[in-house]
Biopython code that builds the backbone (N, CA, C, O; Angstrom):
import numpy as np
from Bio.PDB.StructureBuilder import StructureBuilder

atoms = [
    (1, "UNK", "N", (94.262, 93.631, 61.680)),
    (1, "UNK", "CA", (94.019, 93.602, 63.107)),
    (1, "UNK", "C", (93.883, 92.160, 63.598)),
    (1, "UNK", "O", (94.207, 91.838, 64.741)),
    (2, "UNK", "N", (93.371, 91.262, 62.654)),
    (2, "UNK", "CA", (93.378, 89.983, 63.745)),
    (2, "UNK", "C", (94.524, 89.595, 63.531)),
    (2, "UNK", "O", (94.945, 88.967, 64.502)),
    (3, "UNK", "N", (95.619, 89.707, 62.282)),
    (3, "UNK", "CA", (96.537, 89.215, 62.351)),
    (3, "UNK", "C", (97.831, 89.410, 63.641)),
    (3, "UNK", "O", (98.823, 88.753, 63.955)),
    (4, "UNK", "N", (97.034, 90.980, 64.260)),
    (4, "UNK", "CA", (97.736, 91.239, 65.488)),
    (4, "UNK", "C", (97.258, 90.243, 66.674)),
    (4, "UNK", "O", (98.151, 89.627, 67.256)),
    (5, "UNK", "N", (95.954, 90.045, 67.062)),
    (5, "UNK", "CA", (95.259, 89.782, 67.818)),
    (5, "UNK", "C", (96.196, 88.171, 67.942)),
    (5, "UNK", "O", (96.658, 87.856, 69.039)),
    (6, "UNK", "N", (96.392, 87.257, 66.719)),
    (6, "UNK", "CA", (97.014, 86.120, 66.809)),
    (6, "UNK", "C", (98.379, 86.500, 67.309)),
    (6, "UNK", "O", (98.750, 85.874, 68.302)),
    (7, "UNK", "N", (99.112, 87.303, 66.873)),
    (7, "UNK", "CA", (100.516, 87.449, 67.471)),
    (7, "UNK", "C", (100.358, 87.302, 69.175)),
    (7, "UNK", "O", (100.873, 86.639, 70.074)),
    (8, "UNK", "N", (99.188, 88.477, 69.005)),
    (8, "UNK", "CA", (99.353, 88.841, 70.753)),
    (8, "UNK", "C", (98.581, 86.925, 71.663)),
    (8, "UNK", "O", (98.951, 86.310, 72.663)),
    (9, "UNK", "N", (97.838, 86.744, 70.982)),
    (9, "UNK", "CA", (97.594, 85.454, 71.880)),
    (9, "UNK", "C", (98.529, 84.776, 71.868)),
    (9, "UNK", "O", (99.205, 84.609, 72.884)),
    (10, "UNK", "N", (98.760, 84.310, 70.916)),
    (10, "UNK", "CA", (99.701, 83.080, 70.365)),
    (10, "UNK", "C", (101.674, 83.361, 70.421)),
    (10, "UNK", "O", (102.493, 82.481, 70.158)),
    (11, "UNK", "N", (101.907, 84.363, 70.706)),
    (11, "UNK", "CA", (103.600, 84.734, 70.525)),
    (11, "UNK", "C", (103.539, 85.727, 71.427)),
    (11, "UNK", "O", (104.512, 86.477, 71.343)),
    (12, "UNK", "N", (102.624, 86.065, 72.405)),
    (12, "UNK", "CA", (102.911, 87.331, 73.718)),
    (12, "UNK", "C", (104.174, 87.485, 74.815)),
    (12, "UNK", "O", (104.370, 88.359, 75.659)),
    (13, "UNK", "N", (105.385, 85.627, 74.276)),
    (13, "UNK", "CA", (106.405, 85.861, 75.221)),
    (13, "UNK", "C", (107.076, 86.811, 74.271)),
    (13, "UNK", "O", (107.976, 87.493, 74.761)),
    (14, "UNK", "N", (106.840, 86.952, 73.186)),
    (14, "UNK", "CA", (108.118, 87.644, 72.294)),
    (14, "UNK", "C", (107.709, 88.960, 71.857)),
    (14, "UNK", "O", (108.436, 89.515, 71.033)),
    (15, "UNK", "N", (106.667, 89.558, 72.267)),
    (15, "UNK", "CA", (105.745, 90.971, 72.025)),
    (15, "UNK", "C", (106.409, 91.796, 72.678)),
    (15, "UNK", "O", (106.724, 91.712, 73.865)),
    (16, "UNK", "N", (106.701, 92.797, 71.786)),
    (16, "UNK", "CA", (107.292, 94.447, 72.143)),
    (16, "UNK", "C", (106.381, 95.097, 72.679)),
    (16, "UNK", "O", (105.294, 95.148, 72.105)),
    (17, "UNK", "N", (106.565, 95.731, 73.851)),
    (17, "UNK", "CA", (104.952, 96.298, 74.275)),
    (17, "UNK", "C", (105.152, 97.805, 73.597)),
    (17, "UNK", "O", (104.129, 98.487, 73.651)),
    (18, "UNK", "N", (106.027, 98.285, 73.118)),
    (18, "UNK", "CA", (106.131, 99.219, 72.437)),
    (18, "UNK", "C", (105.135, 99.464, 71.160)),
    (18, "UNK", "O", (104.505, 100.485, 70.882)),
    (19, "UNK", "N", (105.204, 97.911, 70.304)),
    (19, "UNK", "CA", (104.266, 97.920, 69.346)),
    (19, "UNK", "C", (103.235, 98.164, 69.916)),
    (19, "UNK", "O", (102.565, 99.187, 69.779)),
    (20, "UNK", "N", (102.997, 97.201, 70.649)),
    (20, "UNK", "CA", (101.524, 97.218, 71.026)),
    (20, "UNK", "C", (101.126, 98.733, 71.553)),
    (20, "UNK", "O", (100.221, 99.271, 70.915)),
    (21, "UNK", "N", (101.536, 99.264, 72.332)),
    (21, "UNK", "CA", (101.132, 100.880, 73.114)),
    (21, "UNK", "C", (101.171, 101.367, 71.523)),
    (21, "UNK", "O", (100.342, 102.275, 71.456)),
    (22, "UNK", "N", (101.708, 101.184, 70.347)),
    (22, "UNK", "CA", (101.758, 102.001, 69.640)),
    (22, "UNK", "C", (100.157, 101.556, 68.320)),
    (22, "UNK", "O", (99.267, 102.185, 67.748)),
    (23, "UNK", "N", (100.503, 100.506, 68.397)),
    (23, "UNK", "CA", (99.053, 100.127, 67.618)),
    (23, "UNK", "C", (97.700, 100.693, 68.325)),
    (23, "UNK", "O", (96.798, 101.226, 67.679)),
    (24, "UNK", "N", (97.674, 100.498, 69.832)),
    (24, "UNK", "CA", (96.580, 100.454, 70.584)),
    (24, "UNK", "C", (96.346, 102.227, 70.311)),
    (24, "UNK", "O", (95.293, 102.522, 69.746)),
    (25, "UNK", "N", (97.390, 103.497, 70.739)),
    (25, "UNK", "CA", (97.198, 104.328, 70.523)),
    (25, "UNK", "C", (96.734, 105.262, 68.980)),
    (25, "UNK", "O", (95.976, 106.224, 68.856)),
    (26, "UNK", "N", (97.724, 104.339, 67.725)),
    (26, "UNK", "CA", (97.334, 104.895, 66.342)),
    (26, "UNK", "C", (96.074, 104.511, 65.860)),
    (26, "UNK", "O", (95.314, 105.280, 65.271)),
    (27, "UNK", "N", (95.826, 103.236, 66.121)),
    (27, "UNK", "CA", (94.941, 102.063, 65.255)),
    (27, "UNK", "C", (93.560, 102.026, 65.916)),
    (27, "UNK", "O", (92.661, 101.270, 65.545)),
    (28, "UNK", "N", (93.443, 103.063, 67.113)),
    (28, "UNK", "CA", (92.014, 102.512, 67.838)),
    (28, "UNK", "C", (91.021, 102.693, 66.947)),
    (28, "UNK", "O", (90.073, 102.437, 67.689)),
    (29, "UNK", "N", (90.400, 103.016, 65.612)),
    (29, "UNK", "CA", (89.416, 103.069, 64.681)),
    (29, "UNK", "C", (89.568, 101.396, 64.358)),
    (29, "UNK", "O", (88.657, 100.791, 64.923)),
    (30, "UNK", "N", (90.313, 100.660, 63.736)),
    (30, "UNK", "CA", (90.963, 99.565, 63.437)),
    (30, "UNK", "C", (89.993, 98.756, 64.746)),
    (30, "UNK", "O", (89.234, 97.827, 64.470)),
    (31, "UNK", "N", (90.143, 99.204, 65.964)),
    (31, "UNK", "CA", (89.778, 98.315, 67.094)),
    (31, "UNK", "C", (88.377, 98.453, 67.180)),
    (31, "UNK", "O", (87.764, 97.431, 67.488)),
    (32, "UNK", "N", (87.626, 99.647, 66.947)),
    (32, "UNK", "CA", (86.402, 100.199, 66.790)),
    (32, "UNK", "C", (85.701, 98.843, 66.177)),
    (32, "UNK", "O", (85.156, 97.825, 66.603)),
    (33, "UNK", "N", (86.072, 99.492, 64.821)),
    (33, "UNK", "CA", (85.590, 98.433, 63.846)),
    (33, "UNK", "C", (85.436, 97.377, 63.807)),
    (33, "UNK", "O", (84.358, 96.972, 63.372)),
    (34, "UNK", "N", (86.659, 96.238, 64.338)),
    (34, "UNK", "CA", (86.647, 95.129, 64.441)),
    (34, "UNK", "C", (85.523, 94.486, 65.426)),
    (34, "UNK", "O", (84.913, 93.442, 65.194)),
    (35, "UNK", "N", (85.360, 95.379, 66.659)),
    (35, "UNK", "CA", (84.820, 95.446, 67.679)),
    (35, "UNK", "C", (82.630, 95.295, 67.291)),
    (35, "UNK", "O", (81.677, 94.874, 67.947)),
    (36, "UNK", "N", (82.798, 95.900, 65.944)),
    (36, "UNK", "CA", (81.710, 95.808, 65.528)),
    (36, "UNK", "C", (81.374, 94.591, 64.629)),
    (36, "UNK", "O", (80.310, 93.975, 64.568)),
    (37, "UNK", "N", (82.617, 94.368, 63.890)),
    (37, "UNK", "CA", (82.092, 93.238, 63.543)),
    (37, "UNK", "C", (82.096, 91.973, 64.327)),
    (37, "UNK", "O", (81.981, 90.920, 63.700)),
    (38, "UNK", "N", (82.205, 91.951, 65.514)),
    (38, "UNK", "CA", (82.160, 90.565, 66.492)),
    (38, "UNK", "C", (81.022, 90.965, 66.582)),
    (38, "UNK", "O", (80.227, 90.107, 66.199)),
    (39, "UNK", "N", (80.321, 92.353, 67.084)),
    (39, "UNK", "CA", (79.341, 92.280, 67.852)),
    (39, "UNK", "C", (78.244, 91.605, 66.955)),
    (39, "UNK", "O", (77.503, 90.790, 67.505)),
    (40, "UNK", "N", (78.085, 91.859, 65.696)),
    (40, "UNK", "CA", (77.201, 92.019, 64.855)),
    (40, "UNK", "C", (77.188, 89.940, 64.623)),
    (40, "UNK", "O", (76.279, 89.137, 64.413)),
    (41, "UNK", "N", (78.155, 89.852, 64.742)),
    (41, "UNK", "CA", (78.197, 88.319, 64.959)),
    (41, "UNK", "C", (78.012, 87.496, 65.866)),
    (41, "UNK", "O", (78.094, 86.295, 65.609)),
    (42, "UNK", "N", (77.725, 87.936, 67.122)),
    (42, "UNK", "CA", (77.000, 87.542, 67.938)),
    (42, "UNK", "C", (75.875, 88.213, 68.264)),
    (42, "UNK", "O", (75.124, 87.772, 69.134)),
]
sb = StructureBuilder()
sb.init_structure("model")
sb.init_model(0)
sb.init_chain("A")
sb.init_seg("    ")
for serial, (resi, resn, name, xyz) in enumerate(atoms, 1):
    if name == "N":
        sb.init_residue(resn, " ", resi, " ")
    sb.init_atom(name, np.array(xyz, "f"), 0.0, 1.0, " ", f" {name:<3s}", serial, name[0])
structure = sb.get_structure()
């Protein structure tokens, strides 16, 4: 997941929004999670 997160900041002229609608819809546990470990870090 962060390795997405860098694509999407860093290369967003060349992003398929297809992937993305498709990660965002399969992967939302993936986003959950990650989501917890920021929090827990701040």
């Amino acid at each position: 997941m962060i390795g997405f997160r860098n694509t999407l900041v860093h290369d967003y002229i060349d992003i398929d929004r297809r992937i993305v609608y498709d990660v965002l819809q399969n992967n939302i546990d993936d986003i959950k999670k990650l989501r917890i470990i920021f929090a827990d870090f701040l």
